[in-house]
MILUM-542060 format. One record per residue: x, y, z of N, C-alpha, C, CB in turn; residue number from 1. Coordinates in nm, 3 decimals, decimal comma. Atoms other than C-alpha are relative to their C-alpha. Glycine has a CB too. Example, Ala and Ser with C-alpha at 12.3 -4.5 7.8 and 13.67 -1.06 7.14 Angstrom:
BEGIN
nxx_nyy_nzz_caxx_cayy_cazz_cxx_cyy_czz_cbxx_cbyy_cbzz_i
0,089_-0,119_0,000_1,230_-0,450_0,780_0,090_0,120_0,000_-0,099_0,003_0,125_1
-0,082_-0,119_-0,006_1,367_-0,106_0,714_-0,077_0,109_0,073_0,041_0,046_-0,142_2
// end
This chain:
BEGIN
nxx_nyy_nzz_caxx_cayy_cazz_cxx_cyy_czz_cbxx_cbyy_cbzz_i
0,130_-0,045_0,052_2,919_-7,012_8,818_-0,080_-0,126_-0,035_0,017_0,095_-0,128_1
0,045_0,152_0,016_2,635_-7,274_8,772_-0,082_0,026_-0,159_-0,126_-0,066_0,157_2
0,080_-0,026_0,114_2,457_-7,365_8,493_-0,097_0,093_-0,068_-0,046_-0,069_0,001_3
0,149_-0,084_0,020_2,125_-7,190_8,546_0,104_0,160_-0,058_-0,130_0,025_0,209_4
-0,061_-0,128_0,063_2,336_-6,857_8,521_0,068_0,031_-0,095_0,058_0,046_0,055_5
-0,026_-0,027_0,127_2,557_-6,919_8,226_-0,112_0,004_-0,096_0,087_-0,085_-0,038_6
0,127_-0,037_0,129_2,183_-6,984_8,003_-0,025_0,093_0,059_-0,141_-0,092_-0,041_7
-0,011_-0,149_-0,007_2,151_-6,658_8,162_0,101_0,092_-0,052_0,001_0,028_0,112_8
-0,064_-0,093_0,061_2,406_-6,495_8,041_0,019_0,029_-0,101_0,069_0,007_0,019_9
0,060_0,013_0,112_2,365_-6,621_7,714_-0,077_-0,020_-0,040_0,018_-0,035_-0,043_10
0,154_-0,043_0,013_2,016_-6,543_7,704_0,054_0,148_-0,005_-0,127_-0,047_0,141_11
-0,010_-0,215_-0,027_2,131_-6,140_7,793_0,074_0,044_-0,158_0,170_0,077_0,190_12
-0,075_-0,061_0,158_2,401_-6,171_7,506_-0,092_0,007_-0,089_0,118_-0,092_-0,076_13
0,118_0,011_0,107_2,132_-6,303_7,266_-0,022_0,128_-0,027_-0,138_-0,071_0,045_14
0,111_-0,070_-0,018_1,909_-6,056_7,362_0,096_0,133_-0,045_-0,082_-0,012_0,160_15
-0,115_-0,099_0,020_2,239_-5,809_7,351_0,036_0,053_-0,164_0,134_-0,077_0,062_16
-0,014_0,027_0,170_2,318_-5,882_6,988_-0,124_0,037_-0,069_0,027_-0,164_-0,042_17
0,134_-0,019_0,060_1,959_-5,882_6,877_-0,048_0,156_-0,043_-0,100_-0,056_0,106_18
0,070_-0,159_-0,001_1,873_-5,540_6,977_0,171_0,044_-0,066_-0,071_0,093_0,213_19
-0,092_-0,054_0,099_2,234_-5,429_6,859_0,005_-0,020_-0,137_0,104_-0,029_0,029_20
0,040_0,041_0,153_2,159_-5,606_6,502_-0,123_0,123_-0,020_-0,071_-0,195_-0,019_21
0,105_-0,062_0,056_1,813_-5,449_6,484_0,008_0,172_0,039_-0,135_-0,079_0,056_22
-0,011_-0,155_-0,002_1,948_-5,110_6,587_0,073_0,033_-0,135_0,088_0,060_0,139_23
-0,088_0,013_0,133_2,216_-5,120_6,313_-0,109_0,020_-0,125_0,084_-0,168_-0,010_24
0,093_-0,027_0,143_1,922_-5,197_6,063_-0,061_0,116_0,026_-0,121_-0,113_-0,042_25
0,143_-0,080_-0,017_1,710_-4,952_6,202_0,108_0,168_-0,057_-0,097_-0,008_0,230_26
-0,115_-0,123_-0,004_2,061_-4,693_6,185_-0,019_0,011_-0,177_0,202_-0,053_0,077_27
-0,001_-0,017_0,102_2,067_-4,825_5,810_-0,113_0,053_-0,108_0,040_-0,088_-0,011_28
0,113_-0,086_0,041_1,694_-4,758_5,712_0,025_0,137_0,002_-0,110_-0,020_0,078_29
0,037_-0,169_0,017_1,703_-4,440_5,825_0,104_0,092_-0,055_-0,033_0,068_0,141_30
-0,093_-0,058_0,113_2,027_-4,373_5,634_-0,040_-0,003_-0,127_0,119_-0,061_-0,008_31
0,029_0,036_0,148_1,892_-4,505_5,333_-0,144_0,146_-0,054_-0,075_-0,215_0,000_32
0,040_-0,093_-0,034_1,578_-4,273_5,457_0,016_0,151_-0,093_0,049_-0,011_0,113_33
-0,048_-0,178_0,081_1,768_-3,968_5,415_0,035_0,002_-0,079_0,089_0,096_0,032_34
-0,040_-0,014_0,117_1,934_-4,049_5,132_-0,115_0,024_-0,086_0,076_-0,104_-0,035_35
0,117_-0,033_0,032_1,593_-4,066_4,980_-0,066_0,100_0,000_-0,050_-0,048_0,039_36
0,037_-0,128_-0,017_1,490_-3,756_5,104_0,082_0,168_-0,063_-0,001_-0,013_0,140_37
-0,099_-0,089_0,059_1,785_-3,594_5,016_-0,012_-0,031_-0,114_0,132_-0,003_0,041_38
0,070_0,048_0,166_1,723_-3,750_4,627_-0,087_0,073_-0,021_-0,069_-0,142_-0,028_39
0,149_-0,051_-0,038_1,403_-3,599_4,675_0,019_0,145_-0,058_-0,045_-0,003_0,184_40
-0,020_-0,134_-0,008_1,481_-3,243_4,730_0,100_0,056_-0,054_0,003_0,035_0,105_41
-0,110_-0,033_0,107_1,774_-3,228_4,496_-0,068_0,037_-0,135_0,101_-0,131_-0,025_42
0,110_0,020_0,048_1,493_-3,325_4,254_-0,075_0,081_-0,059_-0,052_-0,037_0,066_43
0,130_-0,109_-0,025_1,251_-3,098_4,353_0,068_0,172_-0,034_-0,065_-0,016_0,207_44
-0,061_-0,152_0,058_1,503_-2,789_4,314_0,035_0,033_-0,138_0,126_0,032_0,062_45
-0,054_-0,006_0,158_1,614_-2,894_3,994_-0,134_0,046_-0,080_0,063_-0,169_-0,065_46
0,153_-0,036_0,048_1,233_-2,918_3,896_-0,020_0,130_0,006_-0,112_-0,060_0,080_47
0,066_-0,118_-0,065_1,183_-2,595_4,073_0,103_0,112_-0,085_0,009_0,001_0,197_48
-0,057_-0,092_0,059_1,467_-2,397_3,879_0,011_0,009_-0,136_0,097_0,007_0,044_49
0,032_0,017_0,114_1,377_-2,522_3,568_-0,150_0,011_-0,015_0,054_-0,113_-0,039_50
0,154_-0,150_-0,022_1,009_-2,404_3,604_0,032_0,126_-0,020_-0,073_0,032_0,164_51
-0,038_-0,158_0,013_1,143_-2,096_3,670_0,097_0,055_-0,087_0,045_0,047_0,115_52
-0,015_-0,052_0,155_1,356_-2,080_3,378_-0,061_-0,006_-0,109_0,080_-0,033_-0,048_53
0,112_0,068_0,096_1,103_-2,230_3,172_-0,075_0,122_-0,001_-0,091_-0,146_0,056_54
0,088_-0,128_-0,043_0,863_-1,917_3,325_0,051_0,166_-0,047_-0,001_-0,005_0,173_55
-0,124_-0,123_0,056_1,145_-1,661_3,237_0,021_0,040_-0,149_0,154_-0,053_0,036_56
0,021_0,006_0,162_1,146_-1,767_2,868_-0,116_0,055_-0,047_-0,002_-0,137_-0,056_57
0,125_-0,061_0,038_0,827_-1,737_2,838_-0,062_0,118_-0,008_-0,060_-0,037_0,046_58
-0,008_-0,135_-0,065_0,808_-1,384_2,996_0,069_0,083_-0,152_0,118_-0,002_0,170_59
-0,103_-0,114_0,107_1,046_-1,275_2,730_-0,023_-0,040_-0,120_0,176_-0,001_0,013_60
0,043_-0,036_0,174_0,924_-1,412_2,417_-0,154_0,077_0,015_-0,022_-0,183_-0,121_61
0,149_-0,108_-0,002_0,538_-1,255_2,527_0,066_0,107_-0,015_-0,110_0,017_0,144_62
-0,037_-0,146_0,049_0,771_-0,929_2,525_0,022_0,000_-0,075_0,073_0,073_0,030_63
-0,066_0,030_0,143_0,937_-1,019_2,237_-0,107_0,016_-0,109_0,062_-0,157_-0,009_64
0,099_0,013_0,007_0,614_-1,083_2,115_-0,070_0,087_-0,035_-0,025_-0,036_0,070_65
0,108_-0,085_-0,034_0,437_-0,795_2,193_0,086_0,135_-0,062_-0,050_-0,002_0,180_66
-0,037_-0,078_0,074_0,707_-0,566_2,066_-0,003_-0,001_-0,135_0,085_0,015_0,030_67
-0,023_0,016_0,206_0,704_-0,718_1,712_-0,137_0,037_-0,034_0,039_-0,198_-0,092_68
0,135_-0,013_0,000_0,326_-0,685_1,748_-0,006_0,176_-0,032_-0,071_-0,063_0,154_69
0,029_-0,115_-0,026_0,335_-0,288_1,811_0,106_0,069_-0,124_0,021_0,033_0,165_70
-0,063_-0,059_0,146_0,604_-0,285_1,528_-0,084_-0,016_-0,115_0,134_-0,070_-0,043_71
0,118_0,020_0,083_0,393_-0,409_1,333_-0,167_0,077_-0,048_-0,020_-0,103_0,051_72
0,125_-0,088_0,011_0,103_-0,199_1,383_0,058_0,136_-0,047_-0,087_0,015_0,147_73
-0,044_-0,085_0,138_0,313_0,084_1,266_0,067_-0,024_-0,105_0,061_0,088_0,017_74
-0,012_0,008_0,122_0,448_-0,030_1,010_-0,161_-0,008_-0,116_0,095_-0,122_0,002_75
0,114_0,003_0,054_0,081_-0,103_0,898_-0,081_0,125_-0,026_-0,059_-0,078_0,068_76
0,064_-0,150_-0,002_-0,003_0,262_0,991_0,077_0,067_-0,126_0,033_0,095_0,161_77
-0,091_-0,094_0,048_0,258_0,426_0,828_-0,029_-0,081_-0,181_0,188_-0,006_0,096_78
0,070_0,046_0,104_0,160_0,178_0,513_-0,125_0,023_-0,100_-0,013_-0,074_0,037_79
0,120_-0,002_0,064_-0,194_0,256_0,472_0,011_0,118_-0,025_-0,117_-0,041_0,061_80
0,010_-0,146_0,039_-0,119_0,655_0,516_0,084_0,026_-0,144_0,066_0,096_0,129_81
-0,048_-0,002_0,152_0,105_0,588_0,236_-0,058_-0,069_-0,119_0,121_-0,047_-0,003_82
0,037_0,082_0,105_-0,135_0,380_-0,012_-0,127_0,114_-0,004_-0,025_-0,186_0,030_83
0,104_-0,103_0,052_-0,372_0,700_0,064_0,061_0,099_-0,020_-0,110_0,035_0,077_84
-0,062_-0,091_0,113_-0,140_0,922_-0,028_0,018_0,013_-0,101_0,070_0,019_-0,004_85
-0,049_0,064_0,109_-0,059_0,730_-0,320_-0,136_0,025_-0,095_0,051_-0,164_0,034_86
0,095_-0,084_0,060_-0,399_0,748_-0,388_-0,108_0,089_-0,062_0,003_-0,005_-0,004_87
0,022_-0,127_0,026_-0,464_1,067_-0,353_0,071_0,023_-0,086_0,011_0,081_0,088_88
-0,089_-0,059_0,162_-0,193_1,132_-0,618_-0,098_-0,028_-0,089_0,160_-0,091_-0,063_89
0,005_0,124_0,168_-0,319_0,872_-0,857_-0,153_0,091_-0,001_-0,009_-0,269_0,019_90
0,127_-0,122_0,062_-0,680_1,080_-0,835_-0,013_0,091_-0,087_-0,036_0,079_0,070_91
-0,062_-0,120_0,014_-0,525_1,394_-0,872_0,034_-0,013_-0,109_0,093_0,038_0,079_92
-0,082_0,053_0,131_-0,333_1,263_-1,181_-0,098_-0,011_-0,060_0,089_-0,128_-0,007_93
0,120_0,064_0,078_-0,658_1,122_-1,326_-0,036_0,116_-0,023_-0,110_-0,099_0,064_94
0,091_-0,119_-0,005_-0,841_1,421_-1,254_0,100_0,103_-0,128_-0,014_0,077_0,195_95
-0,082_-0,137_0,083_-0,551_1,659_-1,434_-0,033_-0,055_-0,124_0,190_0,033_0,020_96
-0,066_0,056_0,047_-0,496_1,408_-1,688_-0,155_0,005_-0,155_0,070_-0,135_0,105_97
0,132_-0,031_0,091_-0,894_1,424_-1,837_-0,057_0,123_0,055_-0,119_-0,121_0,003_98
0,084_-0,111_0,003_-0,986_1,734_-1,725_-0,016_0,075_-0,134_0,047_0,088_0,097_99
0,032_-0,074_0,156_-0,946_1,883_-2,107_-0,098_-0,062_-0,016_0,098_-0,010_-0,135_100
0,071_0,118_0,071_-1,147_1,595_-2,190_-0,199_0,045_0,104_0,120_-0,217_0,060_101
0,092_-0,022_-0,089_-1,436_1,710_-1,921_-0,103_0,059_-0,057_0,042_0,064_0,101_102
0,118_-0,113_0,019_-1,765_1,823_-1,978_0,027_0,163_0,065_-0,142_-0,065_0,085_103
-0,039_-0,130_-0,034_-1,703_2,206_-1,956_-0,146_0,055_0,077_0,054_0,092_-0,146_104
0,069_-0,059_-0,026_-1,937_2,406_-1,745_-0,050_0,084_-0,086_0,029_0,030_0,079_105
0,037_-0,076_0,118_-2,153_2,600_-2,042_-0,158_-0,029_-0,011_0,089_-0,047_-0,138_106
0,137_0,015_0,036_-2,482_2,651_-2,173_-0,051_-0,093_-0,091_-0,037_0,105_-0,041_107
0,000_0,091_0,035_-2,626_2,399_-2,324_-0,019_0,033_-0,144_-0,072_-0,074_0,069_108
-0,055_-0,078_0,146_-2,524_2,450_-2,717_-0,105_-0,105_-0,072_0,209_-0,012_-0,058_109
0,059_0,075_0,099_-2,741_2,338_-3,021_0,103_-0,137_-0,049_-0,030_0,108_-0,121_110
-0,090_0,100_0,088_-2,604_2,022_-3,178_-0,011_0,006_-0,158_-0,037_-0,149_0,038_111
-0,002_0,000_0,125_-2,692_2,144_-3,514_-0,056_0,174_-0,021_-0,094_-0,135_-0,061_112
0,027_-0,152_0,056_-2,751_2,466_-3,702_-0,147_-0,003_-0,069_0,127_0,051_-0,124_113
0,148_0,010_0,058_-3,148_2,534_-3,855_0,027_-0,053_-0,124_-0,089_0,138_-0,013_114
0,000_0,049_0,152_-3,183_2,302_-4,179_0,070_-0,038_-0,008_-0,007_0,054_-0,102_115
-0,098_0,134_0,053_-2,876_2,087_-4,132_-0,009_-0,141_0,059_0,150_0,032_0,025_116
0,026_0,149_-0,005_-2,932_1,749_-4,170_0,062_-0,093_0,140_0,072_-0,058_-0,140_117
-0,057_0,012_-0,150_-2,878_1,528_-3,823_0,043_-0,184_-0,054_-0,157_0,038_0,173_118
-0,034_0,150_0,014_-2,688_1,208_-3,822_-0,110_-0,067_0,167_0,229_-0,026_0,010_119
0,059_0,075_-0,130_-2,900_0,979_-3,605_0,069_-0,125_0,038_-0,148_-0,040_-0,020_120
-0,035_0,108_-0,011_-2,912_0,709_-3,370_-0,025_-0,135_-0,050_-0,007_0,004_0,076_121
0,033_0,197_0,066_-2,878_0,319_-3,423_0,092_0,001_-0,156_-0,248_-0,047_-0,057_122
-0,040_0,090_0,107_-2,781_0,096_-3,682_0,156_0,010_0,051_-0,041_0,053_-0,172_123
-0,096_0,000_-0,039_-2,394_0,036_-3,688_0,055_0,102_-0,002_0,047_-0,070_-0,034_124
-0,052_-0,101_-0,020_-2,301_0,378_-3,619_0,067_0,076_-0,118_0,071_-0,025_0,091_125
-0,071_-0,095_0,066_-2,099_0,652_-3,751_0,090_-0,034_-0,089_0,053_0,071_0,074_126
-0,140_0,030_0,022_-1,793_0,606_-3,984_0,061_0,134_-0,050_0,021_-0,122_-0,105_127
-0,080_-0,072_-0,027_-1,613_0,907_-3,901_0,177_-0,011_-0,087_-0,016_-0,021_0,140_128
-0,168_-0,027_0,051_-1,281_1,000_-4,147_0,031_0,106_0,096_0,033_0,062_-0,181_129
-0,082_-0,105_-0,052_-1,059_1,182_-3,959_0,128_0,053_-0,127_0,072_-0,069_0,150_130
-0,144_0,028_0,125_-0,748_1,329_-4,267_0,086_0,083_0,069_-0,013_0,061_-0,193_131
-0,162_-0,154_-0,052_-0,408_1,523_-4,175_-0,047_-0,016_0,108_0,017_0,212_-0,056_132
-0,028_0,020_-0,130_-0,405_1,372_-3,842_0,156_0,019_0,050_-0,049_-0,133_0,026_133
-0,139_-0,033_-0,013_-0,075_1,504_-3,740_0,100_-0,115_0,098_-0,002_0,154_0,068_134
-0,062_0,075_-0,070_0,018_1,233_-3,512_-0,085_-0,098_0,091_0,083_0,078_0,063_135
0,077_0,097_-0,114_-0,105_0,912_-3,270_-0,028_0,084_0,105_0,085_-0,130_0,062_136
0,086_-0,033_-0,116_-0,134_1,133_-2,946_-0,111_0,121_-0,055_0,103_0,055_0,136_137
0,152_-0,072_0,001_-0,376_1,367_-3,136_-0,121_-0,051_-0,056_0,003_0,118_-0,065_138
0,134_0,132_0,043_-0,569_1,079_-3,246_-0,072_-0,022_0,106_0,050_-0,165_-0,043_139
0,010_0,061_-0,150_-0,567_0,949_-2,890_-0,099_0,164_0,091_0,223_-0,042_0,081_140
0,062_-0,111_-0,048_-0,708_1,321_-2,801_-0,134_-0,015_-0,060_0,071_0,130_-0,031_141
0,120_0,011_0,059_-0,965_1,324_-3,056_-0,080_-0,099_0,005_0,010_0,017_-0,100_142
0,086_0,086_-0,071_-1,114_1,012_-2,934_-0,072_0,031_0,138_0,072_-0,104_0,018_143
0,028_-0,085_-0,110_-1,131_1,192_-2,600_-0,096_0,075_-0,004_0,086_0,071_0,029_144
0,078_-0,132_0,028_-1,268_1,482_-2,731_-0,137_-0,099_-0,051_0,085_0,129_-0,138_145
0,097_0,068_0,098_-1,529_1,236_-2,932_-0,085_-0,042_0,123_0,064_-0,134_-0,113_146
0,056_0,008_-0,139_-1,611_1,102_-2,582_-0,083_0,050_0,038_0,056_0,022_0,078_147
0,088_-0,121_-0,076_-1,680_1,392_-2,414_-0,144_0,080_-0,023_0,079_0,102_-0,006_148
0,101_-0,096_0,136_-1,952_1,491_-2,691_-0,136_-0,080_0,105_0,020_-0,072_-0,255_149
0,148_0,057_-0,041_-2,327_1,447_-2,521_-0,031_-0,077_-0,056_-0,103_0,064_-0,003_150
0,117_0,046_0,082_-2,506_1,302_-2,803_0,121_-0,183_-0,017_-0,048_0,142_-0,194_151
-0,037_0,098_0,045_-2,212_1,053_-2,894_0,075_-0,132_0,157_0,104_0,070_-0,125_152
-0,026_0,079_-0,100_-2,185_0,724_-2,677_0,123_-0,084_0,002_-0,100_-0,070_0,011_153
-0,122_0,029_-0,059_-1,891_0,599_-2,769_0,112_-0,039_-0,178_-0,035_-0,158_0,139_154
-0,098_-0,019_0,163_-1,579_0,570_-3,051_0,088_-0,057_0,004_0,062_0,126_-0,051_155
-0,127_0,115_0,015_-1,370_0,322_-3,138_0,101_0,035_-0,157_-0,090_-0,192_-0,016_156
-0,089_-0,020_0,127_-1,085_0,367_-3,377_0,030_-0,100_-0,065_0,116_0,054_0,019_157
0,001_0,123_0,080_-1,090_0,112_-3,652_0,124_0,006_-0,056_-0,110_-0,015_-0,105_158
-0,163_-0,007_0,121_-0,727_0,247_-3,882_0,061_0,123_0,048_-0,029_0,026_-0,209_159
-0,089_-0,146_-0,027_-0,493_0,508_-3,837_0,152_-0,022_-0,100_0,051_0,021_0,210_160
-0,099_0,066_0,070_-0,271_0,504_-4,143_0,062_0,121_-0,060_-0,050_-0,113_-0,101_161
-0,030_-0,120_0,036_-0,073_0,801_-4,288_-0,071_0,121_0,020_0,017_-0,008_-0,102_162
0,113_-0,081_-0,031_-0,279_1,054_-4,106_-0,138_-0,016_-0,067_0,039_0,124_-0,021_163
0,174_0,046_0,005_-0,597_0,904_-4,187_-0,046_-0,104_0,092_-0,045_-0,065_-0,147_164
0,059_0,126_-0,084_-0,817_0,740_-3,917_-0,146_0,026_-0,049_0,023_0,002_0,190_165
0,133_0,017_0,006_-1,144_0,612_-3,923_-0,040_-0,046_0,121_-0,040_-0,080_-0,099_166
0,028_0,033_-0,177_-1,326_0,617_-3,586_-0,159_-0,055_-0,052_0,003_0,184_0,151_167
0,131_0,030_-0,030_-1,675_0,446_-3,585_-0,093_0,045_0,139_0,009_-0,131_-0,009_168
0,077_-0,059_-0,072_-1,923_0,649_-3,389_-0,130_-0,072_-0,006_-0,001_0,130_-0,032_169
0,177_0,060_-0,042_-2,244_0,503_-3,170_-0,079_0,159_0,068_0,004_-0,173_0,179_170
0,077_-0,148_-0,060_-2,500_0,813_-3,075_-0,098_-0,087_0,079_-0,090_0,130_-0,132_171
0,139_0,047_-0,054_-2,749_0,806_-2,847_-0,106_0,120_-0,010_0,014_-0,049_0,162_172
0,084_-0,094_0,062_-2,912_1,113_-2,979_0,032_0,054_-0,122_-0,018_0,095_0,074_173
-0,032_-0,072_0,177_-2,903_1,309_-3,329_0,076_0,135_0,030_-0,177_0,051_-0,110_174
-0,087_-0,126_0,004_-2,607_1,536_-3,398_0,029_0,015_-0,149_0,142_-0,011_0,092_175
-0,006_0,037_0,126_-2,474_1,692_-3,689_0,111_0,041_-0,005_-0,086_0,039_-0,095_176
-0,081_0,049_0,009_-2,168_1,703_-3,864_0,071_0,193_0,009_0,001_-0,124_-0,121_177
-0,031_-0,107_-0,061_-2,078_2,084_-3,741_0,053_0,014_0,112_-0,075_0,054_0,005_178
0,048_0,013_-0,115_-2,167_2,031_-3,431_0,170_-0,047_0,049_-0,146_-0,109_0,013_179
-0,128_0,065_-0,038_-1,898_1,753_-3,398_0,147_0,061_-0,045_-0,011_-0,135_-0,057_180
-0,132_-0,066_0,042_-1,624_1,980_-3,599_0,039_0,098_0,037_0,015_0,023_-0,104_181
-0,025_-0,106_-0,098_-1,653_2,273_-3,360_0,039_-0,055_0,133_-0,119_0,086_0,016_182
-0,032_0,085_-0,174_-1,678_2,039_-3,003_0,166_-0,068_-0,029_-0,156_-0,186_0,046_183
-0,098_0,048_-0,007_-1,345_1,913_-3,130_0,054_0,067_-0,043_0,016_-0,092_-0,026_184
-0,125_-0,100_0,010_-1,167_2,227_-3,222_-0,001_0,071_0,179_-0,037_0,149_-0,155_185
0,007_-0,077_-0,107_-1,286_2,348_-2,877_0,098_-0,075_0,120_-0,157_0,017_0,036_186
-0,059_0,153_-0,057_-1,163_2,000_-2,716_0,133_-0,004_0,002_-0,037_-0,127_-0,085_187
-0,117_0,024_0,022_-0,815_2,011_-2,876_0,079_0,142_-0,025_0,001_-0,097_-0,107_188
-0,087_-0,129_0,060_-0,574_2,234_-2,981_0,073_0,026_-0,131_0,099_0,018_0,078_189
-0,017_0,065_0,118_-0,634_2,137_-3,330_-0,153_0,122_-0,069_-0,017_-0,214_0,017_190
0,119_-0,049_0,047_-0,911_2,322_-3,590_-0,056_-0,075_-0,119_0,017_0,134_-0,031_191
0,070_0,151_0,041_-1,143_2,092_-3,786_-0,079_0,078_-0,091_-0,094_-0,110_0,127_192
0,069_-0,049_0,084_-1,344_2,135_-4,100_-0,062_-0,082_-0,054_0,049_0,064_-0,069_193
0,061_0,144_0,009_-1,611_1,892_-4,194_0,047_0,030_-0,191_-0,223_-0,029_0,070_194
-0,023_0,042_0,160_-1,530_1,760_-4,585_-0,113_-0,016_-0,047_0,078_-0,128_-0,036_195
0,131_0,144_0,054_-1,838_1,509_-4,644_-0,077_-0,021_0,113_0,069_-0,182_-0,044_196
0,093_0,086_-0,077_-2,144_1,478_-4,464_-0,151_-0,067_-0,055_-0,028_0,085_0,114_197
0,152_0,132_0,052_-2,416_1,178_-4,555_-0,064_-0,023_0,113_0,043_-0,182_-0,062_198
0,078_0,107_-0,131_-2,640_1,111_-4,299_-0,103_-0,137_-0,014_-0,101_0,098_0,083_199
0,104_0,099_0,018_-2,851_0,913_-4,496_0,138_-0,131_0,009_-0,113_0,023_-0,174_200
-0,107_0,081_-0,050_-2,513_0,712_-4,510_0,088_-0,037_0,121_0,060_0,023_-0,057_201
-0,046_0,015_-0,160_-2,422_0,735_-4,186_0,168_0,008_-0,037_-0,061_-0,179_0,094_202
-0,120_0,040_0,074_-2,085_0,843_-4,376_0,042_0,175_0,042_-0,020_-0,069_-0,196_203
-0,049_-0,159_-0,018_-1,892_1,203_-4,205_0,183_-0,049_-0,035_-0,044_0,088_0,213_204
-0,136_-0,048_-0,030_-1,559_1,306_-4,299_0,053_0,149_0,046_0,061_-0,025_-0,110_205
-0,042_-0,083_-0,053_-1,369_1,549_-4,140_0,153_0,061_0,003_-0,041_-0,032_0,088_206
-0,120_-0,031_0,048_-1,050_1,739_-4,205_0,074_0,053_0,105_-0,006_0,083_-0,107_207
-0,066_-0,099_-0,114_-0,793_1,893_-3,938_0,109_0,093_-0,077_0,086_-0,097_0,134_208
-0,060_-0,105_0,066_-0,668_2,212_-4,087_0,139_0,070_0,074_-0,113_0,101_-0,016_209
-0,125_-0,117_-0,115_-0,438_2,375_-3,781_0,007_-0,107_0,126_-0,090_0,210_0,080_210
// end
């Protein structure tokens, strides 16, 4: 063989090797490639099934959610029908509780008899003896009853001491001391007899007999 043809032949190897090297790399890129790709889409599922559990949760606390919501609204129902039941009692109760105490449907009655003297209004009011008060709740009545009276605006109990109270009476019109010892036998279930009446003193007592 001559020269010229061995640098030919090792020119071909060269050339032989070369492209076998750069195939090799080209084999390893595109291994590396897929590995990459495959990384990728391992990745991407994991992402993708954790979304969708992520999406799933969510799903179920909005139900979750939405049931506590609709519990909630009855319990709120069933709440309010019971705070108007409640009160409706508590009315009802009220209502029973002063109806003695009520302006009675009636004709409208003198507050005094012809020629008896009228306690009027103003100045510091009435001072009302009550004697032989048989007990605190018929005190607590006869304030009621004192109430209920047209002419008188309002009565505060100053003592209540061995069946004797003293109520201080404000009027807003002139009554007299009859007047008030009948409206409170009618009122109670008590009968009343005036003792002492001053009007120039602005000074009534009153006795409870029965």
């Amino acid at each position: 063989m001559t020269q010229s043809q061995d640098d030919a032949t090792a020119r071909a190897a060269r050339l032989i090797a070369g492209a076998l090297n750069e195939l090799s790399i080209a084999n390893q890129e595109n291994s590396a490639l897929a590995e990459e790709v495959s990384r990728n889409r391992i990745a991407m599922e994991s992402l993708s099934q954790r979304f969708e559990q992520q999406m799933a949760e969510e799903r179920h606390q909005r139900r979750m959610l939405a049931e506590q919501i609709a519990g909630l609204a009855t319990s709120l129902d069933r709440l309010v029908t019971h705070l108007e039941g409640a009160s409706n009692l508590m009315t009802e109760l009220v209502e029973r509780i002063s109806s003695p105490y009520a302006p009675r449907e009636r004709e409208p009655r003198q507050t005094a008899e012809p020629g008896e003297p009228l306690f009027q209004p103003g100045g510091e009011g009435v001072s009302l003896v009550v004697s032989a008060v048989p007990g605190f709740q018929a005190l607590m009545d006869i304030q009621k009853a004192l109430l209920s009276m047209e002419p008188i605006s309002s009565a505060s109990v100053e003592r209540f001491q061995e069946g004797d109270s003293r109520i201080q009476l404000h009027l807003h019109s002139a009554v007299s001391a009859s007047y008030i010892a009948n409206m409170l036998g009618e009122a109670t279930t008590h009968a009343f007899v005036v003792e002492e009446a001053r009007p120039e003193l602005m000074s009534l007592r009153i006795k409870v007999i029965s």
